[in-house]
C-alpha positions in Angstrom: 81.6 124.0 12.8 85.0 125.3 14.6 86.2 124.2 17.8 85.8 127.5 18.7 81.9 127.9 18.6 81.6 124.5 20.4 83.3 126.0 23.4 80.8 128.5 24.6 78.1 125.4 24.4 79.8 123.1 26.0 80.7 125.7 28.7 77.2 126.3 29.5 76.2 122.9 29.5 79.1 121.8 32.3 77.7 125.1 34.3 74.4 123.5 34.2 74.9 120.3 35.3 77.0 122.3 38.1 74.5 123.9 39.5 72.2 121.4 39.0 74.7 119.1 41.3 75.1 121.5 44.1 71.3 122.2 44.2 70.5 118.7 44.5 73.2 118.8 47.5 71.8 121.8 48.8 68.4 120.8 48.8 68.6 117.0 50.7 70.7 119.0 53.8 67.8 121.5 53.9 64.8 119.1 53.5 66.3 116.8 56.4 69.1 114.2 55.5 70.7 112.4 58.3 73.5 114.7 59.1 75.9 112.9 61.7 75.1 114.6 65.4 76.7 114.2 68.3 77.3 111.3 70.6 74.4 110.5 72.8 75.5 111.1 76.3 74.1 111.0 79.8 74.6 111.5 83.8 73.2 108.2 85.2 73.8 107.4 89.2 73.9 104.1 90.4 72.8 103.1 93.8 73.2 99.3 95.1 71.0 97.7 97.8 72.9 94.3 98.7 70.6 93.1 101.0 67.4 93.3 98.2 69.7 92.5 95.2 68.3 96.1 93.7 70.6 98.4 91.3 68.4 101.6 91.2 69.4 104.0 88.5 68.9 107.5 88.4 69.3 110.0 85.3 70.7 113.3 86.4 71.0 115.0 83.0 72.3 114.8 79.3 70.6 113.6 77.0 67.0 111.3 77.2 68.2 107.9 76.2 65.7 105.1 74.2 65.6 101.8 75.9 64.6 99.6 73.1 68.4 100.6 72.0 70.1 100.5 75.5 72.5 98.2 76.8 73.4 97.2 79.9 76.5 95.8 81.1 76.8 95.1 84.7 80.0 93.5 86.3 80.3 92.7 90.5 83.6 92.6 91.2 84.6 92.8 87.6 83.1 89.2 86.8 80.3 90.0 84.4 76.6 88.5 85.2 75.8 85.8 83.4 72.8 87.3 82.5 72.4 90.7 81.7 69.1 92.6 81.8 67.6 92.7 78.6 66.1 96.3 78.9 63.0 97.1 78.4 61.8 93.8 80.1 59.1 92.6 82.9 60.5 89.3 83.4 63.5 88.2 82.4 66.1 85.4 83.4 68.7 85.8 86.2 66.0 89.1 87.4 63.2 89.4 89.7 60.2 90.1 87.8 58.8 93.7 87.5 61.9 96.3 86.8 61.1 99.4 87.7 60.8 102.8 85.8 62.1 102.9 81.6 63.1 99.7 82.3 59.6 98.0 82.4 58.4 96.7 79.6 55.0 98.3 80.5 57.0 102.2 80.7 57.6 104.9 78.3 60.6 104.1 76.2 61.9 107.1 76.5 64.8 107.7 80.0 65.0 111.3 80.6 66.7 113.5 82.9 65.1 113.1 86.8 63.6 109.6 86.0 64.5 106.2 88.1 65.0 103.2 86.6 66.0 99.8 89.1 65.5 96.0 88.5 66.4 93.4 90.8 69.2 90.7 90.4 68.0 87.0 91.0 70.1 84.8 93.9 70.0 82.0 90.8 72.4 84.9 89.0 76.0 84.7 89.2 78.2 86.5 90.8 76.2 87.3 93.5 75.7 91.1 95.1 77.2 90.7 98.3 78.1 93.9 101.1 81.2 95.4 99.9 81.2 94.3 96.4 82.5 96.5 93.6 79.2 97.1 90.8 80.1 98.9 87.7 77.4 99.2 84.7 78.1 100.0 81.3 74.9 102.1 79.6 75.6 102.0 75.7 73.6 102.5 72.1 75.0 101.3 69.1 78.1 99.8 70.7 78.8 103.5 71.7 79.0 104.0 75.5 76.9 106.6 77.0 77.2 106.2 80.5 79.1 104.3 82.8 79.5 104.0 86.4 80.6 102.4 89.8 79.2 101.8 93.8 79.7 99.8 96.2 77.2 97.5 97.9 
């Protein structure tokens, strides 16, 4: 046998395992691979009551956010709590029992747009909320932030 008549074999055969490559491909996009999306992002308000130690969160729009995956990073004055709300939770050290909203343990996971969500800080956490104080909260997922804000007490 030539060289020659081994050619149009071998051709077909690379063509083969060609398509049958790109198929495969083809077919784990269409039947629902992870394909990356974008960023999770949101529009989160924060309002501070110093007088009841109460941050009260509101969701203005973007997307709806899982709070089994949130964090939440709050500073006063930027000197970070020494403890930080372990979200979802109903009691929790360093916060008054019985968060409010996604945050309760007790509430739908999910934090979409026009939903509240507060908890209050405990006077044995430190630093303390006082009238005038600087609060800024860090909302992230993955170590990717998704919201972030500022107010004043």
């Amino acid at each position: 046998m030539s060289d020659r008549s081994l050619s149009p074999v071998l051709g077909v055969v690379l063509l083969l395992a060609l398509t049958v490559a790109l198929a495969g491909t083809v077919g784990s996009v269409a039947l629902g691979t992870d394909v990356p999306s974008e960023p999770t992002s949101a529009v989160v308000d924060l309002r501070v009551d110093a007088d009841a130690n109460r941050l009260t969160f509101v969701h203005r729009g973007g997307d709806a956010l899982d709070v089994t995956a949130l964090r939440v990073r709050i500073t006063v004055d930027g000197r970070a709590l020494d403890d930080q709300p372990p979200v979802p939770f109903f009691s929790a050290t360093g916060f008054h029992p019985g968060p409010t909203g996604p945050f309760n343990s007790a509430a739908d996971s999910e934090w979409t747009a026009g939903e509240r969500a507060s908890l209050r800080l405990a006077e044995t956490n430190d630093p303390p909320v006082s009238s005038g104080a600087s609060i800024s909260v860090t909302l992230s997922v993955d170590g990717t932030v998704v919201a972030e804000m500022t107010a004043r007490a």
